[in-house]
DSSP file (Angstrom, degrees, kcal/mol; ACC not computed):
  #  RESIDUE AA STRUCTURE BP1 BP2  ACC     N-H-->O    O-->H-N    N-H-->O    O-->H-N    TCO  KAPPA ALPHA  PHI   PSI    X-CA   Y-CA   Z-CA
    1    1 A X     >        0   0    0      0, 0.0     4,-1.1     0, 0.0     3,-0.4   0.000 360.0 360.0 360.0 -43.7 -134.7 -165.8  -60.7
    2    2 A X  H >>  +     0   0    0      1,-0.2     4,-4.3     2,-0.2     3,-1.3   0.956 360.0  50.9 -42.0 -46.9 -131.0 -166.0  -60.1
    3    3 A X  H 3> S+     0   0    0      1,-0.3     4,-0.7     2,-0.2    -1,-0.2   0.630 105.8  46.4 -80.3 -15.2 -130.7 -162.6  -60.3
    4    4 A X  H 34 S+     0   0    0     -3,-0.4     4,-0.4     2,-0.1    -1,-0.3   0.630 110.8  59.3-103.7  -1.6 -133.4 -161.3  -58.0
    5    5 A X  H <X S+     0   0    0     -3,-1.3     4,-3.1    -4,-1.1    -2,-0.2   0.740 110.2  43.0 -72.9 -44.1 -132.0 -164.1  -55.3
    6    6 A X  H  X S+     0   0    0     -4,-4.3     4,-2.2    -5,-0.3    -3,-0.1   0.853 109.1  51.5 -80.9 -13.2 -128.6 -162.5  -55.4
    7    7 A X  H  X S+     0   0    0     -4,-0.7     4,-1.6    -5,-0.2    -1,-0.2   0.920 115.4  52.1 -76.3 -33.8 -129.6 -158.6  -55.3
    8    8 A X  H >4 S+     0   0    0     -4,-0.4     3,-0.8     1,-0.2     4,-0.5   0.982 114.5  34.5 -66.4 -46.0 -131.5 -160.0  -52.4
    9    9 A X  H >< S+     0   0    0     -4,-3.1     3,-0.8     1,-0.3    -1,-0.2   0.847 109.7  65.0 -73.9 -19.2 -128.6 -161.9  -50.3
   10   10 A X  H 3< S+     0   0    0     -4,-2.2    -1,-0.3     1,-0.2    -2,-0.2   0.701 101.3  41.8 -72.1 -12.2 -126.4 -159.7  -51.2
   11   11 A X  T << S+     0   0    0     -4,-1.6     2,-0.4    -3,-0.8    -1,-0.2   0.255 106.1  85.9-101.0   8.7 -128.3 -156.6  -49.1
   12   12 A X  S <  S-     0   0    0     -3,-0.8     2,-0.1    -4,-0.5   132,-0.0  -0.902  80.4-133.9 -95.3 159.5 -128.8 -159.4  -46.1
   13   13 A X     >  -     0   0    0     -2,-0.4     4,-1.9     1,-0.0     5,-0.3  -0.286  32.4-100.6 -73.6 178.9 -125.7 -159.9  -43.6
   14   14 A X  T  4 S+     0   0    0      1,-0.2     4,-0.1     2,-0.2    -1,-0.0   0.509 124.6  55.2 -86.9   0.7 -124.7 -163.5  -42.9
   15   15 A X  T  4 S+     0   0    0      2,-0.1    -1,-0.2     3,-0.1     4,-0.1   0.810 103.3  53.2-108.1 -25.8 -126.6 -163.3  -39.6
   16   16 A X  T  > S+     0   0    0      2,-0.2     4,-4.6     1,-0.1     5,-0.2   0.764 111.0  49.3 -55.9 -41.8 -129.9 -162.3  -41.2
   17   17 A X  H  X S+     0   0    0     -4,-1.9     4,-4.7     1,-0.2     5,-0.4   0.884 102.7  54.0 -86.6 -24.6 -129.8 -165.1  -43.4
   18   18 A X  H  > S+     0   0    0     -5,-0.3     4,-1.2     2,-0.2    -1,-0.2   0.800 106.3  55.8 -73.0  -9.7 -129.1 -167.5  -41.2
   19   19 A X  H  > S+     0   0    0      2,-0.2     4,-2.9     3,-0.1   122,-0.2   0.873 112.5  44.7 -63.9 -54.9 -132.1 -166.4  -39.4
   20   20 A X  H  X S+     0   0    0     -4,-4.6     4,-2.2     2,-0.2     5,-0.2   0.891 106.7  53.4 -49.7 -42.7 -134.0 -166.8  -42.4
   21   21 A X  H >X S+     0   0    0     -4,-4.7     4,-1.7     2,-0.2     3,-1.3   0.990 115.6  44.4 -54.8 -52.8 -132.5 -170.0  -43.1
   22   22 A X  H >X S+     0   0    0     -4,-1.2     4,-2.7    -5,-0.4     3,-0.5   0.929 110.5  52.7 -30.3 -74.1 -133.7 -170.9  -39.4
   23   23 A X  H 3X S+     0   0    0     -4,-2.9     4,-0.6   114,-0.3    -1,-0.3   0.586 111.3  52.4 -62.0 -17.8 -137.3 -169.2  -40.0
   24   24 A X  H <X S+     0   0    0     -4,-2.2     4,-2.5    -3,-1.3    -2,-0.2   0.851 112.5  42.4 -87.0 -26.0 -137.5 -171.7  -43.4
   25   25 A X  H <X S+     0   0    0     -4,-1.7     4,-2.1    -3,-0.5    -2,-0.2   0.973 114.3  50.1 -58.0 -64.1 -136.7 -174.8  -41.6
   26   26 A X  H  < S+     0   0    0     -4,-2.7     4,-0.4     2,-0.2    -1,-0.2   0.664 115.6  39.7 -26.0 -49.1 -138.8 -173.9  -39.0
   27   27 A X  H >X S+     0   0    0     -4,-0.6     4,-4.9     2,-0.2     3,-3.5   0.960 112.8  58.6 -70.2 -63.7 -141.8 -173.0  -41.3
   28   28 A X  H 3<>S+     0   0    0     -4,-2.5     5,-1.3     1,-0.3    -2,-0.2   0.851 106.1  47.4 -31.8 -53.6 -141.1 -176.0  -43.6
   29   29 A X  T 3<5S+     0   0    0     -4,-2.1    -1,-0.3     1,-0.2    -2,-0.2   0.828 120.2  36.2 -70.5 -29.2 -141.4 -178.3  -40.8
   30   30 A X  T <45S+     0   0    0     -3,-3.5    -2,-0.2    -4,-0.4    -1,-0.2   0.533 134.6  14.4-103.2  -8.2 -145.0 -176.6  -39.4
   31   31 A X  T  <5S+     0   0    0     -4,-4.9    -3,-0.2     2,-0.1    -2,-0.1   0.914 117.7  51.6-111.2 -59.7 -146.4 -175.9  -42.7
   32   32 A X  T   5S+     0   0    0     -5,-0.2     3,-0.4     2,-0.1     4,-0.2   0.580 113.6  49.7 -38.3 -41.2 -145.1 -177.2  -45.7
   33   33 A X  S > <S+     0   0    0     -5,-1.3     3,-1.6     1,-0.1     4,-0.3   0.925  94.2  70.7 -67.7 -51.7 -145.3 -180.9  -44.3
   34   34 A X  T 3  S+     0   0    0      1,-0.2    -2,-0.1     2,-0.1    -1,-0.1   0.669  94.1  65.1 -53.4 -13.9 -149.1 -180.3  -43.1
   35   35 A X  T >> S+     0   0    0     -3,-0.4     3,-3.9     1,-0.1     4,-1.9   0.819  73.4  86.5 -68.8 -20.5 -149.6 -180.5  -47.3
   36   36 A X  H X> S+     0   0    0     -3,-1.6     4,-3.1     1,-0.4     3,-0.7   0.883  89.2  56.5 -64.0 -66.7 -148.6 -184.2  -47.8
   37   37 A X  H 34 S+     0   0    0     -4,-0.3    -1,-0.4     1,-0.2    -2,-0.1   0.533 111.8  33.4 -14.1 -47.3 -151.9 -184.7  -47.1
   38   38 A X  H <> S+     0   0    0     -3,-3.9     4,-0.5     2,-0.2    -2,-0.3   0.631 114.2  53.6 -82.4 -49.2 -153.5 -182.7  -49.6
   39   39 A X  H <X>S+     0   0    0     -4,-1.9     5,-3.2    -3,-0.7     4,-0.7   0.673 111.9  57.2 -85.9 -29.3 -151.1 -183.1  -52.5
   40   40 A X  H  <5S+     0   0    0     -4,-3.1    -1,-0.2     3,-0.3    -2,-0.2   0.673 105.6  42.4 -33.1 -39.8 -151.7 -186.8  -51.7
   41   41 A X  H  45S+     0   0    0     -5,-0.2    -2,-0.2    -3,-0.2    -1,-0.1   0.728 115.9  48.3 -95.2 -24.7 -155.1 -186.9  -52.1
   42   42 A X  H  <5S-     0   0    0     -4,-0.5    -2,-0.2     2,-0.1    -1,-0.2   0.666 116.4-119.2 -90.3 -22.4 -154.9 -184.7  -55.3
   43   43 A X  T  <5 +     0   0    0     -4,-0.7     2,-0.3     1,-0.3    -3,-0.3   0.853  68.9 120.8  84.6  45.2 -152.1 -187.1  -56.5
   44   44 A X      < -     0   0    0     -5,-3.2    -1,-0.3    43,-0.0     2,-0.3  -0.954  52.6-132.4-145.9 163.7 -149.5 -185.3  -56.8
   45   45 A X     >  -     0   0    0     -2,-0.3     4,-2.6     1,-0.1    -5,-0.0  -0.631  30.2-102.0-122.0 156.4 -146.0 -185.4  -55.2
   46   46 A X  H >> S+     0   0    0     -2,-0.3     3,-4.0     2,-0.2     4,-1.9   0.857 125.0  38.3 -33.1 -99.9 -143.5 -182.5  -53.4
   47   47 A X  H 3> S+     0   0    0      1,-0.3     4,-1.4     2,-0.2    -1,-0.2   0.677 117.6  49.5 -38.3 -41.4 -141.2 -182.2  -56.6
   48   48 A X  H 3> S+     0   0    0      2,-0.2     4,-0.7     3,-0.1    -1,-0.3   0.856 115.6  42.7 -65.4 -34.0 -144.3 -182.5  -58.7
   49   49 A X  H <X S+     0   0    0     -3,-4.0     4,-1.8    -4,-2.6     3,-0.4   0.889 118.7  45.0 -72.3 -57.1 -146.1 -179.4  -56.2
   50   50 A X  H >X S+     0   0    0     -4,-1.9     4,-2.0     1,-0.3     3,-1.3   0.981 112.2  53.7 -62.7 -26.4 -142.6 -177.1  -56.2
   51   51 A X  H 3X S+     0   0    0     -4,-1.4     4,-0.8    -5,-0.4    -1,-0.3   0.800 106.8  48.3 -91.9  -9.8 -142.3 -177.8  -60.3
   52   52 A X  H 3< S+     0   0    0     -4,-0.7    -1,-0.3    -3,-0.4    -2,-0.2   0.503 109.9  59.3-103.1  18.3 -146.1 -176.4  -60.8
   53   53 A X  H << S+     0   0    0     -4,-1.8    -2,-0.2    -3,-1.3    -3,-0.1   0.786 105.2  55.9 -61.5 -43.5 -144.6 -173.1  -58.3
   54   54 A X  H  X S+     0   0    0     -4,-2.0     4,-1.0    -5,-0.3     3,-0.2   0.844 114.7  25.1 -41.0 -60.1 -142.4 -172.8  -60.8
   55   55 A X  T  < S+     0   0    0     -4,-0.8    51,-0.5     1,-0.2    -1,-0.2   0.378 106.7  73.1-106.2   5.1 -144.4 -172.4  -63.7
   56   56 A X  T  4 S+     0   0    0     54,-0.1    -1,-0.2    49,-0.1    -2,-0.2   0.552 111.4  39.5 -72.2   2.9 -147.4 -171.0  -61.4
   57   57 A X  T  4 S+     0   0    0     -3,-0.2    -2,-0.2    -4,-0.1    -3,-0.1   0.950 117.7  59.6 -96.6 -78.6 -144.2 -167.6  -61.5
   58   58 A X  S  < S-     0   0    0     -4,-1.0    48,-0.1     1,-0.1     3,-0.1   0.343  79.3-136.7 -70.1 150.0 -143.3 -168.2  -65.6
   59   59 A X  S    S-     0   0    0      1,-0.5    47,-0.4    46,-0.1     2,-0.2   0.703  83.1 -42.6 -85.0 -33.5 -145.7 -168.0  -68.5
   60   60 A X        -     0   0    0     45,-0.1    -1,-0.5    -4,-0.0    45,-0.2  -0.866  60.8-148.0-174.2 156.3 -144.1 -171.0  -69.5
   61   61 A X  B     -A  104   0A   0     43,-2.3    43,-1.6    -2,-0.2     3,-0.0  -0.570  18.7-100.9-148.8-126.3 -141.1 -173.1  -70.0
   62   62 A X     >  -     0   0    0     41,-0.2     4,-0.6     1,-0.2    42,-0.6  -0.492  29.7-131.2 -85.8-172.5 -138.7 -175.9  -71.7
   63   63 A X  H  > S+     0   0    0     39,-0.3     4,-1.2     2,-0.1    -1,-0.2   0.194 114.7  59.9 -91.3 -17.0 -138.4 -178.9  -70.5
   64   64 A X  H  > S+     0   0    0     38,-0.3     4,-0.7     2,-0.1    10,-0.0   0.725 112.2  48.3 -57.4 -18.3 -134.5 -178.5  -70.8
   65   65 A X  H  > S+     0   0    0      2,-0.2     4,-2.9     3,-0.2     3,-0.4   0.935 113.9  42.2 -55.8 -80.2 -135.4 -175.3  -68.1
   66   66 A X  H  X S+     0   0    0     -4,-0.6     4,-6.1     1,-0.2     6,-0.3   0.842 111.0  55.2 -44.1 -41.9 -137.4 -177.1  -66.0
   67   67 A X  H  X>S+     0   0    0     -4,-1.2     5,-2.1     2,-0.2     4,-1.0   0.872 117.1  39.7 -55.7 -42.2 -134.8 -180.3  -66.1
   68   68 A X  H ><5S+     0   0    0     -4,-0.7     3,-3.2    -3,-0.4     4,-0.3   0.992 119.0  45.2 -93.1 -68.5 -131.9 -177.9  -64.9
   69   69 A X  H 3<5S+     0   0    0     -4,-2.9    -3,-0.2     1,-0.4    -2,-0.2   0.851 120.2  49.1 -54.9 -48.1 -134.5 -175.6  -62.1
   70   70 A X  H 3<5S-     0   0    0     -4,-6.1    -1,-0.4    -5,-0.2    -2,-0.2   0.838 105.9-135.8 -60.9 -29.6 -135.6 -179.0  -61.0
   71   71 A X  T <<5 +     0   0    0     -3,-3.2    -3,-0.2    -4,-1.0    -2,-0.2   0.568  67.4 118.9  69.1  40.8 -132.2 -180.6  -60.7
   72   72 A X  S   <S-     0   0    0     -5,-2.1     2,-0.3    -6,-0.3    -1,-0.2  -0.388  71.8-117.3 -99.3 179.9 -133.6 -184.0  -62.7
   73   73 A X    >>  -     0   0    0     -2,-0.1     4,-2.7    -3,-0.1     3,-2.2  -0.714  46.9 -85.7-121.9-148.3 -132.0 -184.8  -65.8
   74   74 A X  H 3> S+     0   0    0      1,-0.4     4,-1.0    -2,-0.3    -7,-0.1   0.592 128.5  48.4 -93.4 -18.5 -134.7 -184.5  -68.8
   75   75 A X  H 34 S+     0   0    0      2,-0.1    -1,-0.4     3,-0.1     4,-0.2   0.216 109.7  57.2-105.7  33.3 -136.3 -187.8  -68.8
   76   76 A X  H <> S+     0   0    0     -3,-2.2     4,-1.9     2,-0.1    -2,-0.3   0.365 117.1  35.3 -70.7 -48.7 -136.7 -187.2  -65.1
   77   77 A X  H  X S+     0   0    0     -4,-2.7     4,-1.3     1,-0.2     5,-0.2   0.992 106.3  64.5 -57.7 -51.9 -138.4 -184.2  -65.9
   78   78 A X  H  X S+     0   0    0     -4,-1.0     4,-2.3     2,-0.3    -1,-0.2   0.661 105.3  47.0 -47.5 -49.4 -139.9 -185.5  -68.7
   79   79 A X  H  > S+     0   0    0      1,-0.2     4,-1.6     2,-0.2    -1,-0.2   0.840 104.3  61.2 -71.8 -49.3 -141.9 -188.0  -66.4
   80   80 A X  H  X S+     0   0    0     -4,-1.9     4,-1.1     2,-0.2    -2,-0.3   0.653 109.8  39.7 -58.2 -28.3 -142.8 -185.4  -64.1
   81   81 A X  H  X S+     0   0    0     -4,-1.3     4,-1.6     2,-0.2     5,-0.2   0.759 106.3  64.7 -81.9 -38.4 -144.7 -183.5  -66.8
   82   82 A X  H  X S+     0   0    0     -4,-2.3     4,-1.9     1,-0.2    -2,-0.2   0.974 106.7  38.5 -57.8 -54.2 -146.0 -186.4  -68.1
   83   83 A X  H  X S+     0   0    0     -4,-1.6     4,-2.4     1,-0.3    -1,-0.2   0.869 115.0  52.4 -61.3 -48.9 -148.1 -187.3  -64.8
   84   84 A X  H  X>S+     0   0    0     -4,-1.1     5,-2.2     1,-0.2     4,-1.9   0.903 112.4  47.9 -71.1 -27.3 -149.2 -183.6  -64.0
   85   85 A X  H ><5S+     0   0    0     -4,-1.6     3,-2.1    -5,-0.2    -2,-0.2   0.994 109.1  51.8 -53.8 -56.6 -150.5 -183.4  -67.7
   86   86 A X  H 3<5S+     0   0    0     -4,-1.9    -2,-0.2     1,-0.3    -1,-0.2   0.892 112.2  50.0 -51.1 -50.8 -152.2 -186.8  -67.3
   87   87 A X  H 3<5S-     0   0    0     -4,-2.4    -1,-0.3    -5,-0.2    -2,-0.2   0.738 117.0-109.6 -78.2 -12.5 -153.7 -185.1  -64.2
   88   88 A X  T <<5S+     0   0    0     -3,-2.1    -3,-0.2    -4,-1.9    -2,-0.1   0.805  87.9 114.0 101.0  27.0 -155.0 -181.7  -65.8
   89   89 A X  S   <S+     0   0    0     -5,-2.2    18,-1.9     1,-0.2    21,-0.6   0.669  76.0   7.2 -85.0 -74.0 -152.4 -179.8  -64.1
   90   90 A X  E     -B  106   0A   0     -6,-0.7     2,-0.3    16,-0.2    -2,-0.3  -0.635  61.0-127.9-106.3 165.8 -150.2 -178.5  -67.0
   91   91 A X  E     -B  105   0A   0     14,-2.5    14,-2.4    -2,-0.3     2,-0.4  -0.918  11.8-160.3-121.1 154.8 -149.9 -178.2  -71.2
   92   92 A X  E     +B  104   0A   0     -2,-0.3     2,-0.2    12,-0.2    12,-0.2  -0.806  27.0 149.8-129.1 151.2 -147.3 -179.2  -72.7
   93   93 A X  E     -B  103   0A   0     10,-1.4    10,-4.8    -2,-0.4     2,-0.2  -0.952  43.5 -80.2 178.8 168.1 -146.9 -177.6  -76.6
   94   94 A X  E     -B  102   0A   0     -2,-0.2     8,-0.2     8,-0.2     5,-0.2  -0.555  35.1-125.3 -94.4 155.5 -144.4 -176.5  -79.3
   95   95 A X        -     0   0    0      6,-3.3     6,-0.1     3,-0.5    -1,-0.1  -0.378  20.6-137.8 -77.8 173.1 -142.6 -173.3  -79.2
   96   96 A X  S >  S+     0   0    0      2,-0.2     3,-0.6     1,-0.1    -1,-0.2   0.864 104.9  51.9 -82.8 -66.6 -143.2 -171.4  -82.6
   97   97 A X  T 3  S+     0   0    0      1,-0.3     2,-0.1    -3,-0.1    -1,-0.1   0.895 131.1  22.1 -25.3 -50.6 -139.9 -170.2  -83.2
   98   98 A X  T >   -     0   0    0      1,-0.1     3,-4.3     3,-0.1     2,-1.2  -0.409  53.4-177.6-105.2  43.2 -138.9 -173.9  -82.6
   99   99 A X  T <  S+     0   0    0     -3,-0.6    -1,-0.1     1,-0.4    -2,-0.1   0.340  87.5  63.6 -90.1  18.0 -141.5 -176.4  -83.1
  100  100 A X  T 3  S+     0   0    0     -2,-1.2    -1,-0.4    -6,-0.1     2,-0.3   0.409  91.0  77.7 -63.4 -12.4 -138.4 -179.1  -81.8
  101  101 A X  S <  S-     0   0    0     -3,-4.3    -6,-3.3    -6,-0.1     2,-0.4  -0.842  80.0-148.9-115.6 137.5 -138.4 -177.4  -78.5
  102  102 A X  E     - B   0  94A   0     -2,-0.3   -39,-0.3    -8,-0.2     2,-0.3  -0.924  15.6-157.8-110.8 149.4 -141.3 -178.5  -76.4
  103  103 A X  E     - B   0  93A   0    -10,-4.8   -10,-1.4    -2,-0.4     2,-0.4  -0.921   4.3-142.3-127.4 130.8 -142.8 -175.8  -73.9
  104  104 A X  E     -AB  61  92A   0    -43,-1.6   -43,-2.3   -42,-0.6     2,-0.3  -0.901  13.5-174.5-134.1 158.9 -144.5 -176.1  -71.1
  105  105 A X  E     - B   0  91A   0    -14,-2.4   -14,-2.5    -2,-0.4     2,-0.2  -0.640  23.3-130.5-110.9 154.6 -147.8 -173.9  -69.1
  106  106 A X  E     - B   0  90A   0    -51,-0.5     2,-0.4   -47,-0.4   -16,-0.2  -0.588  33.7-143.8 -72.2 153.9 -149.6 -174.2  -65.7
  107  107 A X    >>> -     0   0    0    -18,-1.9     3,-2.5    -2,-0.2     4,-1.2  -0.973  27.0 -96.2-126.6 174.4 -153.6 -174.3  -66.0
  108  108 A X  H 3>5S+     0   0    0     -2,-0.4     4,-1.6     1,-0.3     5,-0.2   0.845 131.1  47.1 -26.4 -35.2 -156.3 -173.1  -64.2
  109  109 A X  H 3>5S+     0   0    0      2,-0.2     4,-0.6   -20,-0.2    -1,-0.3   0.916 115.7  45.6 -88.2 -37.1 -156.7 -176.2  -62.6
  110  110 A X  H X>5S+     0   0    0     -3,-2.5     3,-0.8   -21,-0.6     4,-0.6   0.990 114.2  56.3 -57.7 -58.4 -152.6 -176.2  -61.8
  111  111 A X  H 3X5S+     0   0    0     -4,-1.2     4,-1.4     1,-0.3    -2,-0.2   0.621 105.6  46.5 -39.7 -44.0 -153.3 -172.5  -60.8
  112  112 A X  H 3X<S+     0   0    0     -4,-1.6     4,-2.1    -5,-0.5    -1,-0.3   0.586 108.2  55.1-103.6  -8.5 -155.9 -173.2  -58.3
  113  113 A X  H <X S+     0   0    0     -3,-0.8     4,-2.9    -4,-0.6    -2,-0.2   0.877 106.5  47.4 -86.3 -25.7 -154.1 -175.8  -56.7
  114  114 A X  H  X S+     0   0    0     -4,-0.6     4,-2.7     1,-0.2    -2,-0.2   0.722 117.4  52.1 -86.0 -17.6 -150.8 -173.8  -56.0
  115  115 A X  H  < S+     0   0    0     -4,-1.4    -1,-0.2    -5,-0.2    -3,-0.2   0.946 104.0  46.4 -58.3 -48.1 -153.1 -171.5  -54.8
  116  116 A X  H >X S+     0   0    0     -4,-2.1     4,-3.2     2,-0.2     3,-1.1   0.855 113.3  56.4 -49.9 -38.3 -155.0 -173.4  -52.7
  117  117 A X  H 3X S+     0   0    0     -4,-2.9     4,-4.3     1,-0.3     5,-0.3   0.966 109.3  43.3 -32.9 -65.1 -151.6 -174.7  -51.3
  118  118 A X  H 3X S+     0   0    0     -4,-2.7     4,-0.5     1,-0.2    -1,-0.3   0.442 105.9  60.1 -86.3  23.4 -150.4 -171.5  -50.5
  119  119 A X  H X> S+     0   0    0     -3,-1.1     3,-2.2     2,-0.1     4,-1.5   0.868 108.6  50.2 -73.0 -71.3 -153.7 -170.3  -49.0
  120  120 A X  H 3X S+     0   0    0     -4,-3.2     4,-1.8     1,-0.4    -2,-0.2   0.742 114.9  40.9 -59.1 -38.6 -153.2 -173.3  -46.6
  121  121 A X  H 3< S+     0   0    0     -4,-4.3     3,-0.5     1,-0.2    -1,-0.4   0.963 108.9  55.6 -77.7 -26.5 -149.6 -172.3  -45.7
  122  122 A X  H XX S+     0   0    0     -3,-2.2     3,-2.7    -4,-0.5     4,-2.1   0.948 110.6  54.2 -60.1 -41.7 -150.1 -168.7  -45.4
  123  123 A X  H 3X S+     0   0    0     -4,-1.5     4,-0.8     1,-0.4    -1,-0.2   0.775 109.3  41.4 -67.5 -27.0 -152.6 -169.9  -43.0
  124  124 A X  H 3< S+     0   0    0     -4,-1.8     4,-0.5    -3,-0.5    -1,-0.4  -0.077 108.1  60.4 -83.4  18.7 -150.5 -171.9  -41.0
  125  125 A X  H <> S+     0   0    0     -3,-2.7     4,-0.6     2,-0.1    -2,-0.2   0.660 108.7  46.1-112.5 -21.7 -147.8 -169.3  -41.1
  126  126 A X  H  X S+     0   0    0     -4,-2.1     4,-2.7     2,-0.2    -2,-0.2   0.917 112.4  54.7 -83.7 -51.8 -150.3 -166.6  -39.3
  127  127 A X  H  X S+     0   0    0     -4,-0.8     4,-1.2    -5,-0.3    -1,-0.1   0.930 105.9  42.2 -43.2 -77.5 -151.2 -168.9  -37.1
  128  128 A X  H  4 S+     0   0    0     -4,-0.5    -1,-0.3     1,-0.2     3,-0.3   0.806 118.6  47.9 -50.8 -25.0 -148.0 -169.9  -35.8
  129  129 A X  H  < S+     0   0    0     -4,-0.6    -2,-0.2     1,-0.2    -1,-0.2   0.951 108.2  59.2 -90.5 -30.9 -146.7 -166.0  -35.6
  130  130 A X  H  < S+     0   0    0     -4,-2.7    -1,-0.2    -5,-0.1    -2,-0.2   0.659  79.8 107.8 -55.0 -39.9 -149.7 -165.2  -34.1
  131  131 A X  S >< S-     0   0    0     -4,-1.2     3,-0.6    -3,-0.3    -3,-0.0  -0.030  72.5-133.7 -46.9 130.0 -149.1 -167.5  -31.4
  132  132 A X  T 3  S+     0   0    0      1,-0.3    -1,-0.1     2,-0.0    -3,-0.0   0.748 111.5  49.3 -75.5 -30.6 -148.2 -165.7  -27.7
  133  133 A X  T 3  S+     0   0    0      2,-0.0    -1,-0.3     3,-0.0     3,-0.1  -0.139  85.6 169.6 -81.4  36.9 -145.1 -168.3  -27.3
  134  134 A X    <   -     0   0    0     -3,-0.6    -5,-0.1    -5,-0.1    -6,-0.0  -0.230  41.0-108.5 -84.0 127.1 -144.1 -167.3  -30.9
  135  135 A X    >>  -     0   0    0      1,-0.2     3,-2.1    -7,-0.1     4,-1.7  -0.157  26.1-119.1 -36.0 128.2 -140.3 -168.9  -31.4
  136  136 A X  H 3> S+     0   0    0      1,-0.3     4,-1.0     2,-0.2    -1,-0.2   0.387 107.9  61.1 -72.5  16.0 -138.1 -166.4  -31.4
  137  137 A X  H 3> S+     0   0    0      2,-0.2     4,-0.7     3,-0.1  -114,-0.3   0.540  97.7  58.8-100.9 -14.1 -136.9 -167.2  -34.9
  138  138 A X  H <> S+     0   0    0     -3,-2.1     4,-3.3     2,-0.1     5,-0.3   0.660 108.7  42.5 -82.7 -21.9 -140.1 -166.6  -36.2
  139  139 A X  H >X S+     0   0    0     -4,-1.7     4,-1.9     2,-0.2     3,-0.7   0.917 115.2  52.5 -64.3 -78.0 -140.2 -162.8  -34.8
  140  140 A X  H >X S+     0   0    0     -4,-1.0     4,-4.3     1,-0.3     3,-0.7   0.891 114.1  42.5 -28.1 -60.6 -136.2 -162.3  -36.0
  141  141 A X  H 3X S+     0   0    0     -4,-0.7     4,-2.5     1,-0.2    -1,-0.3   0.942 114.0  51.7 -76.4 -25.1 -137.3 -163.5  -39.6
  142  142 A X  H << S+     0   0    0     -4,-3.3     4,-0.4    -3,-0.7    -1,-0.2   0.528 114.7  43.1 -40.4 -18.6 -140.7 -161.2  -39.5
  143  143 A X  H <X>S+     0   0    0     -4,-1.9     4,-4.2    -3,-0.7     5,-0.6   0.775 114.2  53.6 -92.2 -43.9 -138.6 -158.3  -38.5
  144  144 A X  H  X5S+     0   0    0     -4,-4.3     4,-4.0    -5,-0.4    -2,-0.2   0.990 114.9  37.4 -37.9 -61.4 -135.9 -159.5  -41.4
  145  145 A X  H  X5S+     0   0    0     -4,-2.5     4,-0.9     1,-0.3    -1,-0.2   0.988 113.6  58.9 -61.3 -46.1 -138.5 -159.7  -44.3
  146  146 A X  H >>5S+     0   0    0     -4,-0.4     3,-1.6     1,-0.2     4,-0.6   0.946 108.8  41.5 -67.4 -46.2 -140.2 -156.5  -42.9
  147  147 A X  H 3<5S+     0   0    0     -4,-4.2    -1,-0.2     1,-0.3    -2,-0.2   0.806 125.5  40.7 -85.5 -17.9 -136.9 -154.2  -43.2
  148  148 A X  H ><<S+     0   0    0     -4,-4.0     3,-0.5    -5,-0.6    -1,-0.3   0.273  79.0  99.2-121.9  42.2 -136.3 -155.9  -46.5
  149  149 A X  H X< S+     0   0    0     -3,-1.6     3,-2.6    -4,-0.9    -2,-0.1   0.831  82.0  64.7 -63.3 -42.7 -140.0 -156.0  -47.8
  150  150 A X  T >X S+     0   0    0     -4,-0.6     4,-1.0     1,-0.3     3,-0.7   0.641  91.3  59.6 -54.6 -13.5 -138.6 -152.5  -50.0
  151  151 A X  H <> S+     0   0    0     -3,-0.5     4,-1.3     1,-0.2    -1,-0.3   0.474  86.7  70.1-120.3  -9.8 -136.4 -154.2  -51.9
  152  152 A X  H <4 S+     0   0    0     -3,-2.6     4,-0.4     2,-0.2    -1,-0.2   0.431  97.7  55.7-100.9  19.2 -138.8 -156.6  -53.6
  153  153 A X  H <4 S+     0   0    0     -3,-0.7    -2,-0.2    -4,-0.1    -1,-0.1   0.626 108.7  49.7 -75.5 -48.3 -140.4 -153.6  -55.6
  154  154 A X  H  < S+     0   0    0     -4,-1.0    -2,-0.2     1,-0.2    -3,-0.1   0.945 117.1  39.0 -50.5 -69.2 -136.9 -152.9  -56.8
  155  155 A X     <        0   0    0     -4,-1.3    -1,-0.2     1,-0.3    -3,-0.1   0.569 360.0 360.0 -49.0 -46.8 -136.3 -156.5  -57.9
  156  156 A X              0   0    0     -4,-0.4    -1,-0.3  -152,-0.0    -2,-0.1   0.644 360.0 360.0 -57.5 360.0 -139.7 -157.8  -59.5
């Protein structure tokens, strides 16, 4: 993940990203917020929603992985897994190689929540660009992504 963040900043200028950075705040604040609701109702919390983004990307991973990506330390993590398990989000199991090292998956039911999620922001993100007053920070970062849309065939 590091590595496809840096080929990426490294082909932006410092004025592109800071457009972006602009165009994430921005979003964050009209889209991303509007979930609280939702991830509320479903019981589940921000850090608990970004950590099953994570592993909706991953086939699976540690819980020393997660503890570091999250920035917890392992029984912070550890806690966080426990609850989403509880809730039919994720599995938790032992590697083979290792069967000390415990590993952990999204399921379907995790799967169709980050989905729904990101239905809901994609929907509010159209919305807002759509919009006739559209901020001019969202147009700057729609031209941004568009001229480096090429570069996330290279990367995956």
């Amino acid at each position: 993940m590091k590595e496809r963040l840096s080929h990426i900043t490294s082909k932006l200028t410092a004025d592109e990203a800071q457009q972006l950075a602009d165009f994430v705040l921005f979003s964050q604040r009209n889209c991303i917020l509007k979930l609280s609701p939702e991830l509320t109702q479903g019981r589940v919390s921000y850090p608990q929603f970004f950590l099953l983004t994570y592993l909706a990307e991953e086939e699976c991973l540690s819980m020393s992985s997660i503890a570091r990506m999250m920035g917890h330390s392992t029984a912070a993590a550890t806690g966080m897994v426990d609850k989403l398990q509880e809730l039919g989000h994720l599995k938790r199991y032992t590697a083979a190689a290792d069967r000390r090292k415990i590993m952990v998956r999204i399921t379907d039911q995790g799967r169709e929540l980050i989905e729904r999620m990101r239905g809901n922001i994609a929907r509010d993100l159209a919305s807002l660009m759509a919009q006739g007053d559209m901020p001019a920070r969202t147009s700057k970062a729609r031209t941004i992504i568009a001229r480096h849309s090429s570069n996330k065939s290279n990367i995956s």
